[in-house]
C-alpha positions as CSV (number, residue, x, y, z in Angstrom):
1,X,193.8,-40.3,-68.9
2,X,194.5,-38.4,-72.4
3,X,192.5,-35.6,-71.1
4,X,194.1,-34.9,-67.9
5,X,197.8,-35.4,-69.6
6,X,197.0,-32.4,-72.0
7,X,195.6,-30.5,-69.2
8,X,198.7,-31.1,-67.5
9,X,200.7,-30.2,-70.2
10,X,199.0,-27.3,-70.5
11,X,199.3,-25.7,-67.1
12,X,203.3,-26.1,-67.4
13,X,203.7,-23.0,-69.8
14,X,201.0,-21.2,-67.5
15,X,203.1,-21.6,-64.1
16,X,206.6,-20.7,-65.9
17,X,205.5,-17.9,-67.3
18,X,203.9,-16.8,-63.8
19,X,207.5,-17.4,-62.8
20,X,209.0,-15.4,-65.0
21,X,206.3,-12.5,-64.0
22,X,207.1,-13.2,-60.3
23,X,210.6,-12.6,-60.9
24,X,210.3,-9.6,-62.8
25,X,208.2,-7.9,-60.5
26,X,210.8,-8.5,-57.6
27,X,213.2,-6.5,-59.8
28,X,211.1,-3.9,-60.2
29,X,210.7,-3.5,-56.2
30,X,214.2,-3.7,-55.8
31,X,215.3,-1.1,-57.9
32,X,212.1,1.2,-57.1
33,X,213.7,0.9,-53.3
34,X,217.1,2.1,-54.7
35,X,217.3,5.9,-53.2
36,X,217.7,7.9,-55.7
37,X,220.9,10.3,-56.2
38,X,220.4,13.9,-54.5
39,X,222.7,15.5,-57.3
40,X,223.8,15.0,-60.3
41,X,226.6,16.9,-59.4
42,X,229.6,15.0,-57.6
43,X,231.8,18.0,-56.9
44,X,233.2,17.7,-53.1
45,X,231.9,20.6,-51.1
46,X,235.8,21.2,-48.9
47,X,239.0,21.4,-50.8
48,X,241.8,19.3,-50.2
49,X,244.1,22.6,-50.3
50,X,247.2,20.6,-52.4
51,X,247.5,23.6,-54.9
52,X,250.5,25.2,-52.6
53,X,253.8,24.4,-54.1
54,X,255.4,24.8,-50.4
55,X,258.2,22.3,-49.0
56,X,255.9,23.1,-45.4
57,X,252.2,23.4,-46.6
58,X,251.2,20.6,-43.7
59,X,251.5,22.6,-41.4
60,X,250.1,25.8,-42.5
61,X,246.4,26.8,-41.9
62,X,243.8,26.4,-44.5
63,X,240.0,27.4,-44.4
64,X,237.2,26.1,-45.9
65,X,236.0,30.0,-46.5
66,X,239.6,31.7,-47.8
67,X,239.4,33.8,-51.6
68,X,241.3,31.5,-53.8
69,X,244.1,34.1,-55.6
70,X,246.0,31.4,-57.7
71,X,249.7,32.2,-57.4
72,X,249.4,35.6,-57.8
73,X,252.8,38.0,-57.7
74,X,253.1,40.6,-55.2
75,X,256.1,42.5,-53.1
76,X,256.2,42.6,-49.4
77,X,256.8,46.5,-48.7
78,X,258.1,46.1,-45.6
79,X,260.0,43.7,-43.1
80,X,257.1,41.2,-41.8
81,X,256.8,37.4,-40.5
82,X,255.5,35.1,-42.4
83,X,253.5,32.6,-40.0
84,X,251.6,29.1,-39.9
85,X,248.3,30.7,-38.8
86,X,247.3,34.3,-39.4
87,X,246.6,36.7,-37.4
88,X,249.9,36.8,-35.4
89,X,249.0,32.7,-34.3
90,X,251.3,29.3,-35.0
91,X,254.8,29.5,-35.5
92,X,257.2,31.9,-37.5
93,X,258.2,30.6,-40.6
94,X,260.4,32.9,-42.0
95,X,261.4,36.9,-41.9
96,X,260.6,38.7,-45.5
97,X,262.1,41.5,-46.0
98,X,261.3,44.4,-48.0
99,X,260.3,44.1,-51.9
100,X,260.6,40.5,-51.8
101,X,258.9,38.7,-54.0
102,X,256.1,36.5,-53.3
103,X,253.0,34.4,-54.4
104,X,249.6,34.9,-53.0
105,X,247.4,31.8,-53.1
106,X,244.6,32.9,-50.7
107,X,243.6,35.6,-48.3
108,X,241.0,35.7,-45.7
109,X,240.1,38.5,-43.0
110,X,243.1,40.7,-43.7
111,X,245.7,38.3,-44.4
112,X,246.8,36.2,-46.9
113,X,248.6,33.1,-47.5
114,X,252.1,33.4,-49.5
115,X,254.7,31.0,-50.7
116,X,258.2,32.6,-50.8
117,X,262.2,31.4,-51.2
118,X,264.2,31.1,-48.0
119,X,268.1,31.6,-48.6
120,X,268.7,29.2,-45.9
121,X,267.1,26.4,-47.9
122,X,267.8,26.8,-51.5
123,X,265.5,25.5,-54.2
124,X,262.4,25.0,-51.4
125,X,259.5,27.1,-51.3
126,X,257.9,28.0,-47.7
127,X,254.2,29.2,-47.0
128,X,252.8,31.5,-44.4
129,X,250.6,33.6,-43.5
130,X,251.0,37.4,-43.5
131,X,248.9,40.5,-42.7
132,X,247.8,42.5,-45.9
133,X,249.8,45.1,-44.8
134,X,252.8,43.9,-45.8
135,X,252.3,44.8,-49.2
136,X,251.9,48.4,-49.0
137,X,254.5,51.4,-48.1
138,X,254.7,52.8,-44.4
139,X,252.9,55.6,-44.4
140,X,255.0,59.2,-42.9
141,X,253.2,60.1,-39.9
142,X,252.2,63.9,-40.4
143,X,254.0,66.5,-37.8
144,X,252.4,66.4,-34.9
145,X,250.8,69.4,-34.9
146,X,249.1,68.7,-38.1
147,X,248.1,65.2,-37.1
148,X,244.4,64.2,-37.4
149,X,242.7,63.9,-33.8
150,X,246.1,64.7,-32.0
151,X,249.4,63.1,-31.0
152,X,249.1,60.7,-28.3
153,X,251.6,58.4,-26.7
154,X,252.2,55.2,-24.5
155,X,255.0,54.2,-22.1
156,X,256.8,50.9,-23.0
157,X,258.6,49.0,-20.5
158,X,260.0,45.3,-20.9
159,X,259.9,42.6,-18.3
160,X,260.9,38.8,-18.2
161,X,263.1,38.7,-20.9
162,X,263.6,35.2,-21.3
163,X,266.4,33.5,-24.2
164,X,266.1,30.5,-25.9
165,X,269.3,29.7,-24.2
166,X,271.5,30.7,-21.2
167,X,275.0,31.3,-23.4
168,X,272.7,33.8,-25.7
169,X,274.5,37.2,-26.0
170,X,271.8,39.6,-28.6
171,X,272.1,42.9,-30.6
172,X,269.3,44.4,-28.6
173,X,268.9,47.7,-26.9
174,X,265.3,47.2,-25.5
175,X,266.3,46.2,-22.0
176,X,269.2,48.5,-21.7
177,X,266.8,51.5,-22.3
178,X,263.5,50.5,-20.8
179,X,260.8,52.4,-20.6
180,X,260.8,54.3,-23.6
181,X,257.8,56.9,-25.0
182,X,256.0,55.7,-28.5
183,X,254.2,58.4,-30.1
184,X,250.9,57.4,-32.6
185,X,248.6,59.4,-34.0
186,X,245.4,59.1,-31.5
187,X,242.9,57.9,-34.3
188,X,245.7,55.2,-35.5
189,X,248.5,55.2,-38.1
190,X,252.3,55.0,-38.2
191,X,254.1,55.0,-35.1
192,X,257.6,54.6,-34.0
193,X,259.5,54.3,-30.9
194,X,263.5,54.3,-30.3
195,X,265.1,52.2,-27.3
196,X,268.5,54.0,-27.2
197,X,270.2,53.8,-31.0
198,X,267.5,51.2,-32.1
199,X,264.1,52.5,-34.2
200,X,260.5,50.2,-33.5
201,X,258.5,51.4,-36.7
202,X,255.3,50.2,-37.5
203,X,251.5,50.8,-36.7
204,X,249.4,51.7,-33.5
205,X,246.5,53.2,-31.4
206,X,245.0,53.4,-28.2
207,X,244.5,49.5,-28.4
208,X,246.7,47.8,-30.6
209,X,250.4,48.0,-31.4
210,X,252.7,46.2,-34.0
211,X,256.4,47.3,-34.2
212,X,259.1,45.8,-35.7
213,X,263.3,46.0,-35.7
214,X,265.8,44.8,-38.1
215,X,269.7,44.9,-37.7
216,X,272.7,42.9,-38.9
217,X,275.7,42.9,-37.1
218,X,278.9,40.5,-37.2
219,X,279.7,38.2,-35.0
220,X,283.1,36.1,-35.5
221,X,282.7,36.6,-39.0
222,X,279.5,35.7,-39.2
223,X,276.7,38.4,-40.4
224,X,273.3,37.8,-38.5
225,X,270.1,39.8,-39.0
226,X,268.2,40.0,-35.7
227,X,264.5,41.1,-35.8
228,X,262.5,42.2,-33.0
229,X,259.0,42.9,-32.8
230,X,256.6,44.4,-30.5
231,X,253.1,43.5,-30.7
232,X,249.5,43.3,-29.4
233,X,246.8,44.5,-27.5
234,X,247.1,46.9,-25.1
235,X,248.4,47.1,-22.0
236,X,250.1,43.7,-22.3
237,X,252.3,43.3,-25.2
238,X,254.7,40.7,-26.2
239,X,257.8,41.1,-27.2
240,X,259.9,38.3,-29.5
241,X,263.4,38.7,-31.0
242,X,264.7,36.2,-33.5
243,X,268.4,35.6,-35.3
244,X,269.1,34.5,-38.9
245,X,272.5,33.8,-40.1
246,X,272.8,35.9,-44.1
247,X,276.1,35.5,-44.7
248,X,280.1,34.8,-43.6
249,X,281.7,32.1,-42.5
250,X,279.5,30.9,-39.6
251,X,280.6,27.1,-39.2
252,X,280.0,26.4,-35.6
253,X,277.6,29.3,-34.8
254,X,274.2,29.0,-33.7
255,X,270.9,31.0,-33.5
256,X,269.1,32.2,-30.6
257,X,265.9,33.6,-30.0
258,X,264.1,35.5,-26.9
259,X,260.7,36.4,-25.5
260,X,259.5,39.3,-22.9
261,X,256.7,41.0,-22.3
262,X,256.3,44.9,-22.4
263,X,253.7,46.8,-20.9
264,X,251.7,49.6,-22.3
265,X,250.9,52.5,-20.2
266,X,249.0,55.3,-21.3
C-alpha cells in the first residue's frame, strides 16, 4: 500500500505539468493561426477630401487621382463659371469675374478646383470647379490675313429659348439678332461674335466653342450683371444666361435665368 501511495503521488506533478504543456501548445497554435498584417503601414489609400475650407464642398466633385495644390493664390483673368463638376458638368456656383482672387486646392485634366468669396454671402467661402483657362489673359486674334491656317467662320442661330420663368424680361440681344457670323482662326484660338450691340468673346474651332457675355444694367434701381454664355461641341451648342443682383436697392426683386440652344453651321 506505501508503494503504490508514492507512486501515486508521484504521477500528480507528471500529469500537471503535461497540463501546463498542453495548454501552452494550444496558445502557440492560436496565435501561429493569427494572419499576419500585410503592412506595417496604416495609411488609407482614398482621401476624405475635408481640406476645402468651402461653405458648399458636399456637393462639389472630388477624385481619387486630382494634383493636390494646397490653397494656392491665383487670379481669374477672365469672366468664367465656377461649377460643381468640371468640365462644363453639375451646377453653376458662382460667376468670377476678372482678377478675382482665388485659391487652388487641386486640378485634374485641365481644370482645377477653387474656393472663392461670393458678395452675396458675406464671410462664406464657395468651391468650384473651373477650366485652367481662366487664369490666363485672352489672347488678340491676329488680322485675319495674317492668321495661322486662315480665318474661318460658323453661323450661330438660337432656338427654344426657354426662361426660368414666364414674367422674365432679360438684357439680351441674342434672339433679337439671330443668326449671327463668328469668326476663329481655323487651327483654334480667340474668337468673338456680336448679336446686335452685344460682344460673345472667348475661344473656338471647327469643333468646339466657348463664348461668354457680361452686362449690368439697372432695373428699378437695382444694378444686375447678366452673363450669357455659348458653349459646346459643334453643331449643337447650348446656350444659358444667368442674373446676379451687385448692387441698389433691390428689395422685392428677383433673378431669372434662361436656356436655348444655338446651332452651328459651317
Amino acid at each position: 500500500m506505501r508503494s503504490r501511495s508514492r507512486a501515486y503521488r508521484s504521477l500528480v506533478p507528471l500529469v500537471a505539468i503535461a497540463a501546463v504543456l498542453a495548454l501552452s501548445g494550444c496558445n502557440v497554435l492560436k496565435k501561429l493561426k493569427k494572419k499576419p498584417p500585410t503592412s506595417n503601414d496604416d495609411t488609407p489609400t482614398t482621401s476624405s477630401f475635408n481640406d476645402v475650407d468651402a461653405f458648399n464642398k458636399a456637393d462639389v466633385s472630388r477624385f481619387i487621382d486630382e494634383q493636390r495644390l494646397f490653397n494656392e493664390t491665383a487670379f481669374v483673368r477672365v469672366i468664367t463659371f465656377a461649377r460643381t463638376a468640371p468640365d462644363s458638368g453639375g451646377t453653376i456656383v458662382g460667376v468670377l469675374d476678372p482678377d478675382t482672387l482665388v485659391l487652388k486646392h487641386a486640378r485634374r485634366f485641365g481644370n482645377t478646383l477653387i474656393t472663392f468669396n461670393r458678395a452675396a454671402f458675406p464671410g462664406k467661402r464657395f468651391a468650384g470647379w473651373v477650366p485652367d483657362s481662366a487664369f490666363f489673359f485672352p489672347i488678340t486674334p491676329p488680322p485675319p490675313q495674317t492668321a495661322i491656317g486662315g480665318t474661318c467662320s460658323m453661323s450661330l442661330r438660337i432656338s427654344g429659348f426657354t426662361p426660368s420663368k414666364s414674367t422674365c424680361s432679360f438684357n439680351e440681344n441674342v434672339r433679337s439678332n439671330s443668326p449671327s457670323t463668328l469668326f476663329f482662326p481655323c487651327n483654334g484660338g480667340a474668337a468673338s461674335v456680336r448679336f446686335g450691340p452685344q460682344t460673345f468673346s472667348g475661344t473656338a474651332d471647327k469643333f468646339r466653342v466657348a463664348l461668354s457675355n457680361s452686362t449690368t444694367s439697372t432695373f428699378s434701381g437695382c444694378q444686375i450683371r447678366t452673363t450669357q454664355t455659348i458653349a459646346g461641341s459643334t453643331p449643337n451648342l447650348s446656350y444659358f444666361l444667368s442674373e446676379t443682383i451687385v448692387g441698389g436697392s433691390c428689395k422685392g426683386i428677383s433673378t431669372c435665368t434662361a436656356r436655348a440652344s444655338i446651332s452651328a453651321i459651317q
